[in-house]
C-alpha positions as CSV (number, residue, x, y, z in Angstrom):
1,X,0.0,0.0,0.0
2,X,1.6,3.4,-0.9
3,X,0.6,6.7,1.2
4,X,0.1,9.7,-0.9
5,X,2.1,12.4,1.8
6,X,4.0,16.0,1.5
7,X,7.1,14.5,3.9
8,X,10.5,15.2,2.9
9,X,11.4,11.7,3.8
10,X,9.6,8.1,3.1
11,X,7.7,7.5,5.9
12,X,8.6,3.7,5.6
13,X,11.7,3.9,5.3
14,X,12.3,1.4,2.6
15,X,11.7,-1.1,5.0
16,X,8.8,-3.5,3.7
17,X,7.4,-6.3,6.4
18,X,9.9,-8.9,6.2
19,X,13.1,-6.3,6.9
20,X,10.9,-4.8,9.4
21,X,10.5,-8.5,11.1
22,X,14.1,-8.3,11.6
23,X,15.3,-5.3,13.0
24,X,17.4,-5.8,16.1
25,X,17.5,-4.2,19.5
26,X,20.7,-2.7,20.5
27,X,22.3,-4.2,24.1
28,X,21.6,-2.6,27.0
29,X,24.4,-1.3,29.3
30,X,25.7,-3.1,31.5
31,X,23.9,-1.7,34.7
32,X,20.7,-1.4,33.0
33,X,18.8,-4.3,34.8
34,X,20.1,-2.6,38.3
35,X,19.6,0.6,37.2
36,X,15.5,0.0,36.6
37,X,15.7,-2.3,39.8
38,X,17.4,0.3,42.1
39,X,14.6,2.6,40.4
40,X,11.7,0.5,41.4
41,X,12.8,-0.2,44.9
42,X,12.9,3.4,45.7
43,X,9.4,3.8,44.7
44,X,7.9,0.8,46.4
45,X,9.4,2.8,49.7
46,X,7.4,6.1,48.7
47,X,3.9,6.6,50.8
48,X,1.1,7.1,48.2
49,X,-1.1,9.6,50.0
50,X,-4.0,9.0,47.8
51,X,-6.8,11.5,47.5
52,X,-9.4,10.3,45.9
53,X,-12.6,12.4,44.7
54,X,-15.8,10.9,43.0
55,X,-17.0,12.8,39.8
56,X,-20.9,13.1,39.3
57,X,-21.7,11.0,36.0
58,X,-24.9,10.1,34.3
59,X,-23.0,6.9,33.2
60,X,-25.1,3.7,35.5
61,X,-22.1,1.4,34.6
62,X,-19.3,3.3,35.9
63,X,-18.2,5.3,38.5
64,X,-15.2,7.8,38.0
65,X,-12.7,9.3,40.2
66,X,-10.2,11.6,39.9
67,X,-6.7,10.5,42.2
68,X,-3.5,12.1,43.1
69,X,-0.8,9.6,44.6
70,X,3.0,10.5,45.3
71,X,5.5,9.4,43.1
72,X,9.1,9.2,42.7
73,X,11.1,12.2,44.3
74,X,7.7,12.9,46.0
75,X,6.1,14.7,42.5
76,X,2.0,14.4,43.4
77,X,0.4,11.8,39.9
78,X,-2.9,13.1,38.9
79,X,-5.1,10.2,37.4
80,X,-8.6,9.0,36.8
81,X,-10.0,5.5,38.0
82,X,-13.1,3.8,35.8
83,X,-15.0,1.4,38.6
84,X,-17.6,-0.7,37.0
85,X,-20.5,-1.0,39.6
86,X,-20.8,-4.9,38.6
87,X,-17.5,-7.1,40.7
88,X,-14.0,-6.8,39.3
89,X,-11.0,-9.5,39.5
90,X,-9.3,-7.2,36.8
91,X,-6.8,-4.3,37.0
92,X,-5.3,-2.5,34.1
93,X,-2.9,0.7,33.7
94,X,-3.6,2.7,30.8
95,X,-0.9,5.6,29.5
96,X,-2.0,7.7,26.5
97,X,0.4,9.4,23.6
98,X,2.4,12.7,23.7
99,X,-0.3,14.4,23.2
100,X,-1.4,13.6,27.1
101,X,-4.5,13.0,28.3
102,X,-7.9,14.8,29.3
103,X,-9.8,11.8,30.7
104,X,-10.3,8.3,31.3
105,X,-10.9,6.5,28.2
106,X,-14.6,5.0,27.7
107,X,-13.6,1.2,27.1
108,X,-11.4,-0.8,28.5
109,X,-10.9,-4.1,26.8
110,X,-11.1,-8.0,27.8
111,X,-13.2,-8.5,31.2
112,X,-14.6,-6.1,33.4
113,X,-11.5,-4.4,34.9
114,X,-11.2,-0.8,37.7
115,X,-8.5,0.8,35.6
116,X,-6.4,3.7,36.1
117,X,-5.7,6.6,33.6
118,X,-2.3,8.4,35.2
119,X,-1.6,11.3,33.4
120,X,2.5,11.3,32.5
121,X,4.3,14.5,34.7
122,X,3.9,17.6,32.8
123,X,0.5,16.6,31.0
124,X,-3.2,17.8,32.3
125,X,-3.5,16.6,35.6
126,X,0.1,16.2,36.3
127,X,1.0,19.5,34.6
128,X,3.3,21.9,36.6
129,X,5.3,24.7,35.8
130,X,8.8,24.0,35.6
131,X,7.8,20.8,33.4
132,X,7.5,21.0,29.8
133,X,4.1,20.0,28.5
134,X,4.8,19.8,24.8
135,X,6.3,16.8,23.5
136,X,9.0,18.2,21.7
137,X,10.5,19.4,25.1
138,X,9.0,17.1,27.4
139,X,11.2,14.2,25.3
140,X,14.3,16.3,26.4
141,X,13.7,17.1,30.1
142,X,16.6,16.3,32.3
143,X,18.3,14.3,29.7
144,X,21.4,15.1,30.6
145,X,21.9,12.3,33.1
146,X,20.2,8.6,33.4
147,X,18.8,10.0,37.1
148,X,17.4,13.1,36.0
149,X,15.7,12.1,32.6
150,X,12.1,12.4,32.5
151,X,11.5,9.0,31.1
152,X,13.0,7.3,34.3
153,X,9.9,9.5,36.0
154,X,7.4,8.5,33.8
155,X,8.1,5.0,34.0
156,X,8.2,5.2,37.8
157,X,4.6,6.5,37.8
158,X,3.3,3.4,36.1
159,X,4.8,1.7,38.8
160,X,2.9,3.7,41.3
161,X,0.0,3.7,39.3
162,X,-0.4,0.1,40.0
163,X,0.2,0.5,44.0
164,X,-2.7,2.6,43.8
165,X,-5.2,0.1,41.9
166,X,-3.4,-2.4,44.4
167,X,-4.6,-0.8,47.7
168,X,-8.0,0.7,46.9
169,X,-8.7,-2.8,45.0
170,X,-7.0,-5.6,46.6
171,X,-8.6,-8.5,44.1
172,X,-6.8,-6.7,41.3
173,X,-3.2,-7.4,42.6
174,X,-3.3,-11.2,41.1
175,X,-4.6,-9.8,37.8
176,X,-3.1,-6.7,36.6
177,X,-2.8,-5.6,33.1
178,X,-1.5,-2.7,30.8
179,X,-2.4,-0.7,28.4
180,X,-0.3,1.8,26.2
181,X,-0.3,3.9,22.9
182,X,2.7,6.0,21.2
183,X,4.3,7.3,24.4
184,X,3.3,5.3,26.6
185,X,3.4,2.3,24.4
186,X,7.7,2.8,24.8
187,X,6.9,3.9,28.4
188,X,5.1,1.3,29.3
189,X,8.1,-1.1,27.6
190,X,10.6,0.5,30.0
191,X,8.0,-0.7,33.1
192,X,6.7,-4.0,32.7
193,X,10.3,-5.9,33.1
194,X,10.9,-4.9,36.4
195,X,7.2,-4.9,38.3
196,X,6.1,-8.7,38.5
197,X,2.5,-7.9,39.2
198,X,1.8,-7.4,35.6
199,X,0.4,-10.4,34.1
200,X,-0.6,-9.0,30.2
201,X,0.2,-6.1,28.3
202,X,-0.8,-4.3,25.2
203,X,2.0,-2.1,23.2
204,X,0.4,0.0,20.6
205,X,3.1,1.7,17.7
206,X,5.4,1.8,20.9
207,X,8.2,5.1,20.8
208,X,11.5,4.9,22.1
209,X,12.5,1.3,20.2
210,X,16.4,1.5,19.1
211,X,17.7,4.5,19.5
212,X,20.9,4.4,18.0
213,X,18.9,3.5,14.3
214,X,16.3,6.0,15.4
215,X,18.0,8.9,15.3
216,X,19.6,8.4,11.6
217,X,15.7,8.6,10.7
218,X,14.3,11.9,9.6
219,X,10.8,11.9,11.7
220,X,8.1,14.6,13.0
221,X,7.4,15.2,16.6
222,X,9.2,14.3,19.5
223,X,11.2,12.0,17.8
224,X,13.1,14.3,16.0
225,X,14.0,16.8,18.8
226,X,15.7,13.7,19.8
227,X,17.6,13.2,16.1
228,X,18.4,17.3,16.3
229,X,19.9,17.5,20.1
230,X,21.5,13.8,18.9
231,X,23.0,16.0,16.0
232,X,24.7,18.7,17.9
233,X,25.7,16.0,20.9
234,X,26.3,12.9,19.9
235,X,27.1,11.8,24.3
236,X,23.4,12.1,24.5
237,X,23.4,8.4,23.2
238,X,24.7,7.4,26.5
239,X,21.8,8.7,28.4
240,X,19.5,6.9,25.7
241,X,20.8,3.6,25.9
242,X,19.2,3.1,29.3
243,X,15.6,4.7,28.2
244,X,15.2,2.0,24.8
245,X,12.2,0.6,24.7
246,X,13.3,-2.4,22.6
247,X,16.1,-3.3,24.6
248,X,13.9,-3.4,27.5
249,X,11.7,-5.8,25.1
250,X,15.0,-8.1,25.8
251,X,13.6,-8.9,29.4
252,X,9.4,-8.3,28.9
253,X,8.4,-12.0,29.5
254,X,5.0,-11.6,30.3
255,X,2.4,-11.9,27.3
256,X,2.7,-8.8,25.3
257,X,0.3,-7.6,22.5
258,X,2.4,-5.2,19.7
259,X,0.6,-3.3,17.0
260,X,3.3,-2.0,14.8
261,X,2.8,0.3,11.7
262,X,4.3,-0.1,8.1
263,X,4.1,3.9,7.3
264,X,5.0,6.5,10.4
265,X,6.4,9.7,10.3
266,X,6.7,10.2,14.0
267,X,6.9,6.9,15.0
268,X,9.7,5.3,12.5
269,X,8.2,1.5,11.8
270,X,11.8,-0.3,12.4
271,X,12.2,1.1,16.1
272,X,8.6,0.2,16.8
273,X,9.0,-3.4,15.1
274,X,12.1,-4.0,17.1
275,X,10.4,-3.5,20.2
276,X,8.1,-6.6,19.0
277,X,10.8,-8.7,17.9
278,X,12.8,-8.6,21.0
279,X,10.0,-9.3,23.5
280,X,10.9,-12.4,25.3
281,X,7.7,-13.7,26.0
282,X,4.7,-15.1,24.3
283,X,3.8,-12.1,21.5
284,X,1.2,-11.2,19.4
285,X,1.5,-9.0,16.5
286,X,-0.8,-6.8,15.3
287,X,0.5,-5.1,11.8
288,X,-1.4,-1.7,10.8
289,X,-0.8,-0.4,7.2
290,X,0.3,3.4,9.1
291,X,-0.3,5.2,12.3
292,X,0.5,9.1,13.4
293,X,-1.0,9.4,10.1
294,X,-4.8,10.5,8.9
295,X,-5.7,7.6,6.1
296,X,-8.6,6.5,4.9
297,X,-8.8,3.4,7.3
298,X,-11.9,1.5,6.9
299,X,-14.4,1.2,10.0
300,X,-13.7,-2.9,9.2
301,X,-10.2,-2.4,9.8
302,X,-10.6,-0.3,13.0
303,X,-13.5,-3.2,14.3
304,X,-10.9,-5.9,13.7
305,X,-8.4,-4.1,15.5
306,X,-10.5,-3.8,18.6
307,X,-11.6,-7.2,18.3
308,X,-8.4,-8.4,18.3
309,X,-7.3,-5.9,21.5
310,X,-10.3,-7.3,23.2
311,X,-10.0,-10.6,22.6
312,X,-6.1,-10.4,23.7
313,X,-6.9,-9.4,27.1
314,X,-9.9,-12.2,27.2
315,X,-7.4,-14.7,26.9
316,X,-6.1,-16.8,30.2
């Protein structure tokens, strides 16, 4: 399928699907596996402080809440919870794109689950003013050091998300899944390995997958405030290797769902595909002909997708 588009650059990079099937991630550093350890540890210490505030809805299915909880260096998490009134077993994290959030999403799929929305620091509810909330400077906050890069943060508050879902819903602690797009698709990929009460996860056109190849791709968006600042400093490379979502694919072992585009400007196909083909647990692939892209993408295709997601999260 070929894209009529007005980018200077092919936005499938003249990989086709077999290529993209074979894309590699890069190792991670040596520390890495401590590094994300040492990480979660601290935040399993941090008191959560949850407040907790029902919204008035006119939906009879679901109640909503909105929730701040602490995070890592004590930053306050804002976030919305989905309760259906009928009995849960099922928990499920859900992160949105760059773009952020402005509420809970209206289905959640597989079995009745109480999911949490956290919105990532800088974005709506967890906007404040020394943090950037525009992607193309959120993507470089505190990237000069491993510690102090925003991604490490972001990751962190998945972490905490689930603590919260795991004291205000106890049943949910044995089944807890996630759920993430874009952003929070590579996000999410930087979580899961080190936080065994996952059990499932969904990765839709996940960011963040290879770096090194990713920034000798010409992209929109975040991506390529990475490429430009990767330009002028090459070093930054060092920071990156510890924030790539594909070579934290290396140690995802938990069943993971990908959907992976063919045609992305923002999203370059081979880093997302390499985030698939280096999980190291049971996978599913989910191939869309383009994404962070307006086509003309039949309602079939967009039924079979959700089928599929729902279906994913159905399964034992």
């Amino acid at each position: 399928m070929t894209l009529p588009h007005s980018f200077p650059f092919d936005p499938t990079y003249q990989y086709d699907l077999p290529a993209l099937l074979q894309v590699p991630s890069p190792p991670p550093p040596p520390d890495f596996a401590s590094f994300w350890q040492d990480t979660f540890a601290q935040v399993q210490r941090i008191p959560l402080d949850i407040e907790l505030t029902e919204l008035p809805r006119r939906e009879d299915q679901q109640r909503v809440f909105e929730v701040q909880y602490t995070g890592l260096d004590g930053f306050r998490v804002g976030a919305w919870i989905r309760l259906p009134r009928t009995p849960v077993q099922r928990g499920m994290v859900v992160s949105h794109g760059y773009g952020g959030r402005e509420g809970p999403d209206l289905w959640i799929p597989g079995p009745p689950a109480v999911a949490i929305f956290p919105c990532a620091r800088g974005f709506n509810r967890s906007a404040r003013p020394d943090l950037p909330k525009e992607a193309n400077a959120h993507v470089l906050h505190g990237i000069a050091a491993k510690e102090t890069y925003i991604h490490r943060h972001c990751a962190a508050d998945l972490w905490s998300a689930a603590s919260v879902l795991a004291e205000l819903y106890p049943q949910t602690a044995a089944c807890l899944d996630y759920l993430g797009i874009s952003f929070g698709g590579g996000i999410g990929a930087l979580a899961l390995p080190w936080d065994s009460r996952f059990r499932k996860a969904f990765l839709g056109v996940p960011s963040f997958g290879n770096h090194p190849l990713r920034v000798t791709l010409d992209c929109v968006g975040s991506g390529s405030a990475i490429r430009q600042l990767y330009l002028q400093n090459p070093a930054v490379l060092q920071v990156l290797r510890y924030f790539d979502s594909a070579s934290a694919a290396r140690s995802i072992r938990i069943p993971t769902a990908v959907v992976a585009a063919l045609f992305d400007p923002a999203v370059p196909p081979p880093g997302q595909f390499a985030v698939f083909n280096a999980l190291a647990g049971p996978k599913q692939l989910i191939v869309r002909q383009a994404d962070h892209f307006e086509y003309a993408a039949s309602d079939t295709e967009w039924q079979m997708l959700n089928n599929t997601l729902d279906a994913w999260f159905h399964l034992p």
